[in-house]
C-alpha positions in Angstrom: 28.7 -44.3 -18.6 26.7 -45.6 -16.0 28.3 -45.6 -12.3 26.4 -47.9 -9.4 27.1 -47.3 -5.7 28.8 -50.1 -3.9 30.0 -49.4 -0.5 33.3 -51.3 0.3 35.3 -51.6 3.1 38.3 -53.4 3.5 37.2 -54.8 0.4 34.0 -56.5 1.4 30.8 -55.4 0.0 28.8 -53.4 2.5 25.1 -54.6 2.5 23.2 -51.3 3.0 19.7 -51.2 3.9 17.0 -48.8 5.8 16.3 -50.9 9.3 12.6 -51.4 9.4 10.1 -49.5 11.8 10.4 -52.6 14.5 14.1 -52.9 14.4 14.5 -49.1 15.3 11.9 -49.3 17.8 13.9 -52.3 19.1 17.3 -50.9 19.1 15.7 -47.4 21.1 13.5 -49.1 23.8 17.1 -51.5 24.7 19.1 -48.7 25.5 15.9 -46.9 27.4 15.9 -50.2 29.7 18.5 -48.0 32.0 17.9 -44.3 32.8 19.7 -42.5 29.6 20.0 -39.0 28.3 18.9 -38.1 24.4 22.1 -38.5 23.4 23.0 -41.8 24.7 19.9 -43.0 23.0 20.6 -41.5 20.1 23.8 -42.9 19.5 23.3 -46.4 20.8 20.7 -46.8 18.6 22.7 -45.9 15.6 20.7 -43.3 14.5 21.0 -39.6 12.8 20.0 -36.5 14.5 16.5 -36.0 12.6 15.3 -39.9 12.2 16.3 -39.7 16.2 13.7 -37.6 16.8 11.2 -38.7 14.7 11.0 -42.4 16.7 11.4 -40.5 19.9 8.8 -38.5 19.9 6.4 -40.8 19.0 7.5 -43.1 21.9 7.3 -40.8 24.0 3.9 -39.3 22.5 2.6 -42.8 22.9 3.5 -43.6 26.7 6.5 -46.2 25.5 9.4 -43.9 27.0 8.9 -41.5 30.2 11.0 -38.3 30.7 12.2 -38.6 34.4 14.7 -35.7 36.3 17.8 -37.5 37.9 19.4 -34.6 39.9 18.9 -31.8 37.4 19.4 -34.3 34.6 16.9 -35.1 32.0 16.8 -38.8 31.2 14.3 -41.6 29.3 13.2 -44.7 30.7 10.9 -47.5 28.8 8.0 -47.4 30.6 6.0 -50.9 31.6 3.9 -50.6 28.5 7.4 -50.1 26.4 9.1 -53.0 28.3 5.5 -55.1 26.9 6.1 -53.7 23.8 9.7 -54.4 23.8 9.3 -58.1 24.8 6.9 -58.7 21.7 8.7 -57.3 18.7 12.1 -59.4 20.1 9.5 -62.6 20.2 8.2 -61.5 16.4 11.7 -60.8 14.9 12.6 -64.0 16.7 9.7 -65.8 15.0 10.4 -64.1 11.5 14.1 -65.0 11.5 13.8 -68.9 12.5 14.3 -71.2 9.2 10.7 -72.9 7.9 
């Protein structure tokens, strides 16, 4: 007997699919706009624990997201070159999602 995985919630299918590379990139620089602990990011962006840090890392690694004290507080802030960054990936999902 062969069983297939079909999420379902209040009895509508559930489309479930991995967000791409750019759409977590997106959804981490956003909340990084404003001053924001790990945690906040983390969760805003919808993310687990492990992926988390994977993105975060490298954004920070790569000068997109800055590590900033805010009286005794670590928080993350997109940096200029993250706010450029930012700006074109929303103009190429834009341009990927318009109809032909």
């Amino acid at each position: 007997m062969h069983h297939s995985f079909s999420p379902v919630w209040w009895g509508r299918k559930l489309e479930v699919r991995k967000r791409s590379w750019t759409e977590i990139t997106v959804d981490i620089l956003e909340v990084a706009l404003v001053p924001s602990n790990k945690m906040r990011i983390m969760y805003k962006s919808n993310l687990n624990f492990e992926r988390f840090n994977k993105y975060f890392s490298d954004l920070l690694r790569k000068g997109l997201i800055v590590e900033m004290d805010n009286d005794g507080r670590r928080v993350y802030e997109a940096t200029d070159r993250g706010k450029n960054l930012l700006e074109v990936l929303r103009k190429a999902q834009e341009i990927f999602s318009e109809e032909p």
